[in-house]
C-alpha positions as CSV (number, residue, x, y, z in Angstrom):
1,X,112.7,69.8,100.7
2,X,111.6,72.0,97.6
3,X,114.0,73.9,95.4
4,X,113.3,77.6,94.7
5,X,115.3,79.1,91.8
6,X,116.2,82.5,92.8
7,X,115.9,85.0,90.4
8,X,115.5,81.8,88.1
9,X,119.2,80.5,89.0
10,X,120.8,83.7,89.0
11,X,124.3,82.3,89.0
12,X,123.6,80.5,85.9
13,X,121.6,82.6,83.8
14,X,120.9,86.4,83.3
15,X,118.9,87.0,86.5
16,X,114.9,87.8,86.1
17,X,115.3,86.8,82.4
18,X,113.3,85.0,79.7
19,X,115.8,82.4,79.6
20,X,116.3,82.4,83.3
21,X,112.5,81.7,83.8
22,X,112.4,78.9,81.1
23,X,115.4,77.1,81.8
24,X,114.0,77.0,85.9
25,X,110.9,75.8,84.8
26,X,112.7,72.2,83.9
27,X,113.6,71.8,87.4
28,X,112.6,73.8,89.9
29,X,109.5,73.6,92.1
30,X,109.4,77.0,92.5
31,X,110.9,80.1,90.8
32,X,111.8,83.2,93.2
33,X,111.6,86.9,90.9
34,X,111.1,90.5,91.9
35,X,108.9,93.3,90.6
36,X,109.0,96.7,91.2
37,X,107.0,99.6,89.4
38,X,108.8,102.0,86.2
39,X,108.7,105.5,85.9
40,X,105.2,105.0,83.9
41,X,103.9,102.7,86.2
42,X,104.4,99.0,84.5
43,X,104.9,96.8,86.7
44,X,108.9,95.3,85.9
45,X,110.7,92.3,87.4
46,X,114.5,93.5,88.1
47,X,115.5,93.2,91.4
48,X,118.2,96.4,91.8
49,X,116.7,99.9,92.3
50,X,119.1,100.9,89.8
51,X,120.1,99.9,86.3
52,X,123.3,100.2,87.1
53,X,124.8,96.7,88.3
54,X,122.8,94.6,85.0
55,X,123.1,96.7,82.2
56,X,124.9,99.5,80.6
57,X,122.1,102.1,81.3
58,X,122.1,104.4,84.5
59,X,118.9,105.4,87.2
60,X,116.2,104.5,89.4
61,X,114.5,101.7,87.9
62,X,111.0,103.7,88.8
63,X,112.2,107.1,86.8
64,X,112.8,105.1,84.2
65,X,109.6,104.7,81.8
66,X,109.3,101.5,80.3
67,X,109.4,102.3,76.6
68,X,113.1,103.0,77.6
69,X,113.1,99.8,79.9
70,X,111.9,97.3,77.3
71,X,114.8,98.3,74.8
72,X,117.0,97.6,77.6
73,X,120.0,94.9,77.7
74,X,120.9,93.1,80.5
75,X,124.6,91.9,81.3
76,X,125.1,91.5,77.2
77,X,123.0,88.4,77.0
78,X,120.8,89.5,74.3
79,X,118.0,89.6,77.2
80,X,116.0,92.1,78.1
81,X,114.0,93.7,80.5
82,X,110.5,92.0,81.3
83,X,106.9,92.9,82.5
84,X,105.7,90.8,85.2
85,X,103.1,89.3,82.8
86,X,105.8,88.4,80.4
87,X,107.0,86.6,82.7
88,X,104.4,84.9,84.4
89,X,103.4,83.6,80.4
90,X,107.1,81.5,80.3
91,X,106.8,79.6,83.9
92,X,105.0,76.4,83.2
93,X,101.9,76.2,85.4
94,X,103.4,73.3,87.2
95,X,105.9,75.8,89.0
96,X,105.2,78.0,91.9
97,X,105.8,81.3,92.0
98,X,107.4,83.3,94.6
99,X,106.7,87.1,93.8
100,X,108.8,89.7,95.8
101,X,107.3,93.1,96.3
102,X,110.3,95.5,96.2
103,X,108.2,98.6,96.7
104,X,104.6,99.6,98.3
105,X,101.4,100.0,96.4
106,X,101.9,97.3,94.0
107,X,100.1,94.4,95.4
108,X,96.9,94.3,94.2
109,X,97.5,94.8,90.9
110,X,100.3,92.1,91.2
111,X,97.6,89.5,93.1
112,X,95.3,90.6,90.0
113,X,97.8,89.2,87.5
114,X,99.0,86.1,89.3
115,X,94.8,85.6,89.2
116,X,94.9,85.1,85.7
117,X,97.6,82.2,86.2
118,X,97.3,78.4,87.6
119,X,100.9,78.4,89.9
120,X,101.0,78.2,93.2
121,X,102.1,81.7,94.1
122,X,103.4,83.6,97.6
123,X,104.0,87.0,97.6
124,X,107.1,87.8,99.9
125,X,108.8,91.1,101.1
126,X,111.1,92.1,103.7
127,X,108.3,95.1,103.9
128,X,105.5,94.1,106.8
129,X,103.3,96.9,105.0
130,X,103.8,95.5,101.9
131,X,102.6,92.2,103.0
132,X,99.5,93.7,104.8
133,X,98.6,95.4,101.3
134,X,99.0,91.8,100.0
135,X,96.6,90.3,102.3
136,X,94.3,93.3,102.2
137,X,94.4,92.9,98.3
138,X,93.7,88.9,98.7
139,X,93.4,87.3,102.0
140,X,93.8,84.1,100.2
141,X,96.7,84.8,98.8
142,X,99.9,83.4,100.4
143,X,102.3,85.5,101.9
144,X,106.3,85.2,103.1
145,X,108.1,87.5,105.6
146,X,111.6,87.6,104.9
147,X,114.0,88.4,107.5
148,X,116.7,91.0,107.3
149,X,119.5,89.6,108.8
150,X,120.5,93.3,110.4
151,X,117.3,93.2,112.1
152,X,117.0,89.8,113.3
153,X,120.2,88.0,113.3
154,X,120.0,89.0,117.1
155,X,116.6,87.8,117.8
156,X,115.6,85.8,115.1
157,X,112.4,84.7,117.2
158,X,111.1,88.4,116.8
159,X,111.3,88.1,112.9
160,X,109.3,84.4,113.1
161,X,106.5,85.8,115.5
162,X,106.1,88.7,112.9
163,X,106.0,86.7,110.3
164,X,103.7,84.8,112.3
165,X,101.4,87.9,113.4
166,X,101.4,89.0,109.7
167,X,99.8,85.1,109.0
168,X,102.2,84.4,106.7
169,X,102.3,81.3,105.0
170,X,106.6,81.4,105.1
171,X,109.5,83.0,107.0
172,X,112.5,83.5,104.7
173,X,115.7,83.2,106.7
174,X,119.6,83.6,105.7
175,X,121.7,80.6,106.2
176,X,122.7,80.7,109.9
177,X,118.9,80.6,110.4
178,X,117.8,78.1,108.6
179,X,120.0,75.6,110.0
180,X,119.0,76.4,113.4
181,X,116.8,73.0,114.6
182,X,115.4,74.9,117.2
183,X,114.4,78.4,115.3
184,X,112.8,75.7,112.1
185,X,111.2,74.1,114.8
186,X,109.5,77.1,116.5
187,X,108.6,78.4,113.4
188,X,106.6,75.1,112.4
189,X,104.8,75.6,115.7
190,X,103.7,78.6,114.9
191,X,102.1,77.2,111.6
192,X,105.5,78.6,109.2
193,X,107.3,76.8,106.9
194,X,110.5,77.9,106.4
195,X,113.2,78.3,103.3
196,X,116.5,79.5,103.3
197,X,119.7,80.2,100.8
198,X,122.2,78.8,100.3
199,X,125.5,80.3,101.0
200,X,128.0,81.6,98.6
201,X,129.6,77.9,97.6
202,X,126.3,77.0,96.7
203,X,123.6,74.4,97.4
204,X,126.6,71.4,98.2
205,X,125.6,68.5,99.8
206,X,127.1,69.0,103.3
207,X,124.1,72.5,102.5
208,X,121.9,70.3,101.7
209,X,122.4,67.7,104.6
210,X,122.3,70.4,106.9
211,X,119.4,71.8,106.4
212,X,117.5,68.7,105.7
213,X,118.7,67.8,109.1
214,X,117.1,71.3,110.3
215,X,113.8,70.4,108.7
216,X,113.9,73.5,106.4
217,X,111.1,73.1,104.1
218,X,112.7,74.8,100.8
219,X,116.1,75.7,99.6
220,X,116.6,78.9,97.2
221,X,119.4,78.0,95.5
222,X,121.5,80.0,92.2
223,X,122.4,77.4,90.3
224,X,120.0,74.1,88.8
225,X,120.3,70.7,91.2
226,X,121.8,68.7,88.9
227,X,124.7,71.3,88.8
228,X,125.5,70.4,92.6
C-alpha cells in the first residue's frame, strides 16, 4: 500500500505549501495538491474557493489576481501562496503527483506543465467533465474519479463503473468505501485501483490493518508515517 500526502500532510504543515511539499517529498510516494485558476488566469494550488479559511484575506480565489495572491500569507506560517509550477520545482522526481482539478478548462495547460516534469502524475476530480478535458488534453495521461460521498455513498458501484467508463486509472473513495472487500474488489475487476483517507484519528494501525485487509492500493493520509 502507497502513502499519498494530502495536501502535503495537511495536518502537519501549512497545507499546499513550500514546506508542505518538501517535507512530503522525504516520505511519501505520492503527494495529493489542488490547482485552481486566479482572477488573471495563473494557474494556483489552494484547495478552498475562498481565501477565507487559510489566510487573513477575503474572496473568490479566481477574482483574486495573482500579483495580490503571491503576497499572500497562509495560516501565519511565513508561507505563501504558490503557482503550480512552483510547486511542481520542490517535489523530488521520485514522488508521484496527484493533481486535482478544482475547476473546468484548466487541464491542458496543467498536463502541459506536469510534461515538463519526470513524476508519475494522475490528474483527479470529483468533476467527470473535468476528467474528460484531461483525457482529451492527454490520453496518456492518468486520471482518478473521486467519489462524492453524497452521491455514492448509496450506490458506491455507480461511482466505480464511472470511474471505470471515464478509463480512469483510480477511484478515490471515503473511508467506509475503501474498506469495503467487496467494493476494492469489484473495482480491481474493472482494471481500478483504489485509495482512500484516512479518517479523522488518522492513519492508526487498526486504519491501516483495515484497509490492507481490503486490498486498498493507497492511503492519503495528513500526517507523515512515522508520525503513526
Amino acid at each position: 500500500m502507497e502513502f499519498v500526502a494530502h495536501r502535503g500532510y495537511a495536518s502537519a504543515f501549512p497545507e499546499n505549501t513550500r514546506t508542505a511539499f518538501t517535507q512530503a517529498g522525504r516520505t511519501a510516494d505520492w503527494i495529493e495538491l489542488d490547482v485552481r485558476p486566479c482572477q488573471t488566469n495563473e494557474l494556483v494550488v489552494f484547495h478552498d474557493e475562498r481565501l477565507d479559511r487559510l489566510t487573513d484575506q477575503t474572496g473568490r480565489v479566481v477574482a483574486t489576481p495573482w500579483e495580490t495572491l503571491e503576497a499572500v500569507e497562509i495560516l501565519d506560517s511565513g508561507e505563501r501562496i504558490l503557482r503550480l509550477d512552483e510547486a511542481l520545482s520542490v517535489i523530488p522526481s521520485d514522488v508521484g503527483v496527484q493533481v486535482e482539478l478544482k475547476d473546468l478548462g484548466m487541464a491542458g495547460r496543467v498536463s502541459e506543465l506536469l510534461s515538463t516534469h519526470d513524476n508519475e502524475a494522475t490528474l483527479i476530480s470529483f468533476s467527470p467533465l473535468a476528467l474528460y478535458e484531461a483525457t482529451q488534453a492527454d490520453p496518456s495521461l492518468d486520471t482518478g474519479f473521486i467519489l462524492h460521498p453524497g452521491l455514492y455513498s448509496n450506490a458506491p458501484e455507480l461511482g466505480v463503473q464511472m470511474a471505470s467508463h471515464l478509463d480512469c486509472h483510480t477511484v478515490h473513495v471515503f473511508y467506509q468505501m475503501g474498506v469495503d472487500a467487496e467494493l476494492v474488489s469489484m473495482a480491481h475487476d474493472h482494471g481500478l485501483r483504489v485509495q482512500t483517507g484516512a479518517p479523522g484519528e488518522g492513519p492508526t494501525e487498526t486504519v491501516l490493518q483495515q484497509c490492507r485487509a481490503a486490498g486498498v492500493d493507497l492511503l492519503s493520509v495528513n500526517q507523515p508515517p512515522d508520525a503513526v
